[in-house]
N, C-alpha and C positions, 0 to 999 in steps of 0.2 A: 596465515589463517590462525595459527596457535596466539600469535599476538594476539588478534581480534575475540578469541576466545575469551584470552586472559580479562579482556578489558568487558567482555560480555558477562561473562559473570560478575562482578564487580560492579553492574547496572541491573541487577534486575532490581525491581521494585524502583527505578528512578526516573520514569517515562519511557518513554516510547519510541524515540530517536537516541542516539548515541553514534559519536564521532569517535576516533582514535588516530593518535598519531606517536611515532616511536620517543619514547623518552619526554611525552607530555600525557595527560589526563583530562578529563572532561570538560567540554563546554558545550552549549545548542551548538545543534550542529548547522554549521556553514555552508549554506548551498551558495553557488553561484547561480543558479537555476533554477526552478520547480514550477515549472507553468505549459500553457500550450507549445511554444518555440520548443524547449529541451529540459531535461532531466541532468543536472551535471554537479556535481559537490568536489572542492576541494580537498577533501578530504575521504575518506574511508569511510560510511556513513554507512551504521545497519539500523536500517529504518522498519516498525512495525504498521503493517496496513489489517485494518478491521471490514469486514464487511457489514453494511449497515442493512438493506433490504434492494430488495428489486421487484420490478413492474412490467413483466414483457410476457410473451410468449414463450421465446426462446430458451434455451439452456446455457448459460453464460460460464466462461473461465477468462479470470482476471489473470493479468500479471505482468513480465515488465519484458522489456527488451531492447537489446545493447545495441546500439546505433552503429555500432562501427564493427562489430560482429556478426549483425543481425540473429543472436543465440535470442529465441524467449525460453521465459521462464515461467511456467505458469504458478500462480499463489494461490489462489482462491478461486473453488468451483463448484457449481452448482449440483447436486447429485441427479435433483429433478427439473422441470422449468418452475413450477410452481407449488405453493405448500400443498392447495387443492384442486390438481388439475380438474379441469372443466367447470371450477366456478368462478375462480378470478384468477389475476395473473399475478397477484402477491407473493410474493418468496421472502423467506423469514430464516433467520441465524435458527441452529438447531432442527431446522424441515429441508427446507429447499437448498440450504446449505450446511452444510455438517460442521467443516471446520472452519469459522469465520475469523482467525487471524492468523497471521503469515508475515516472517520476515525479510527481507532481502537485506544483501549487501550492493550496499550503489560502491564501485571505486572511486577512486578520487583521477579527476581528471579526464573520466570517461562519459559519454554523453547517453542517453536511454531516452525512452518512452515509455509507453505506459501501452496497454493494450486490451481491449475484449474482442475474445472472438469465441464466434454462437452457430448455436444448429436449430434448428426449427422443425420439431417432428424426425429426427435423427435424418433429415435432409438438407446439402449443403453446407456451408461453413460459411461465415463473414467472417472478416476480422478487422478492426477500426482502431483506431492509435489515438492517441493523445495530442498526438502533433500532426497540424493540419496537414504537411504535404504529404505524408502518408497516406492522407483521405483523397488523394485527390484534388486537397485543397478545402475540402469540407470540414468543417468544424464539428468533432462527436461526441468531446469531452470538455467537460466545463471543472474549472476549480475554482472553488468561492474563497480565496486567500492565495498569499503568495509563500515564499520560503520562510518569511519573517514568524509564522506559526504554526511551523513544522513543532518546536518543541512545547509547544501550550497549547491551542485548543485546537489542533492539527487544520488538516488543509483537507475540504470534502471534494471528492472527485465526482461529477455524476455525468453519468454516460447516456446516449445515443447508438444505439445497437447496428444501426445502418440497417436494420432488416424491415423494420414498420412505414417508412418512407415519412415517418411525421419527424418533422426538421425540426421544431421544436419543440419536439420532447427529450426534455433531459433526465427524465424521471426511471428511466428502465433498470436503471444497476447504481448503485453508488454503495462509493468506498471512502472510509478514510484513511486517510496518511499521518504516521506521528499523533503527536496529542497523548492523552494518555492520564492519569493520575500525576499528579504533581506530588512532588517529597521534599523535604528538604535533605537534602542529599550533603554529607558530612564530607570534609576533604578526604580527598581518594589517596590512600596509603600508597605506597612507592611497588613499584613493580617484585621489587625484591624481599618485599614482606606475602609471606607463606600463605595463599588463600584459605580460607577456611573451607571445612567438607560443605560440599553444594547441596542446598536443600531445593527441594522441588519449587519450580519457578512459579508463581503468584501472576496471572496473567492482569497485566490492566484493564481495567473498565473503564466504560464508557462515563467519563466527567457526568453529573446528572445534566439534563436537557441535550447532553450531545447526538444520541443514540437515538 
């Protein structure tokens, strides 16, 4: 983890995804994976997720979790269900959701999902995956791109809550993955040159039209 540190600071301000590996520096990061089947990178990958809005009743927490552990993780959550309860079910960055980005570390090598799981009037709990057979076989997460634009105009995730019974609504929670503000990002100095004192990290925005 001190590695991935070293290599974390070293990326701020240069997107949104970031790979590392011992004794190399940066490239987009390599997924083997990034869709409904599995969640899996070759590599080390600390990936940033945005929350964009959501449309439900429910009270949602996003986040991931390790297929081969079954450990979740949650990232991002809702504090209320909606900005104005009792007149729509709109939830917005800043209301319904306080802190709308979060990052995870995927391992390399290791396989994940993706997850929401909700409460309805502080009753009950669902919780829905990304990858169908955890549903049952049901489908409740949709991604409009593949791994190919994790590190450009990211990969939007939008969810099915399982709790409204309308199958095609994919409108209730969406997240993005990666993306980010683009830099031109200068060759990364060698491990063994001295980092500079770390100044407060510059969070990315949402590209215009992404958000």
């Amino acid at each position: 983890m001190t590695q991935l540190s070293k290599f974390r600071q070293l990326l701020l301000g240069c997107g949104a995804v970031a790979t590392a590996a011992i004794g190399s520096f940066i490239q987009p990061a390599a997924a083997e994976q990034f869709n409904n089947q599995t969640i899996q990178f070759d590599r080390d990958t600390i990936m940033e997720f945005q929350f964009l809005k959501s449309n439900n009743a429910a009270q949602s927490t996003f986040g991931v979790v390790n297929l081969a552990t079954g450990e979740k993780t949650p990232l991002i959550s809702e504090a209320r269900a909606q900005d104005k309860p009792g007149r729509n079910y709109a939830g917005t960055s800043g209301k319904a959701v306080r802190k709308p980005f979060a990052e995870f570390t995927f391992k390399s090598g290791t396989p994940y999902s993706l997850y929401l799981e909700s409460t309805q009037k502080g009753k009950g709990t669902t919780t829905v995956f990304s990858v169908p057979d955890r549903n049952g076989g049901a489908q409740l997460a949709k991604f409009d791109n593949d791994a190919t634009a994790l590190g450009t105009q990211g990969v939007r995730i939008a969810w099915n809550d399982g709790i409204s019974n309308k199958t095609g609504d994919f409108g209730q929670f969406l997240v993005i993955a990666g993306g980010g503000v683009g830099c031109p990002c200068k060759p990364s100095p060698s491990l063994t040159t001295p980092l500079p004192p770390e100044t407060p990290p510059t969070r990315n925005r949402a590209p215009s039209g992404r958000g």
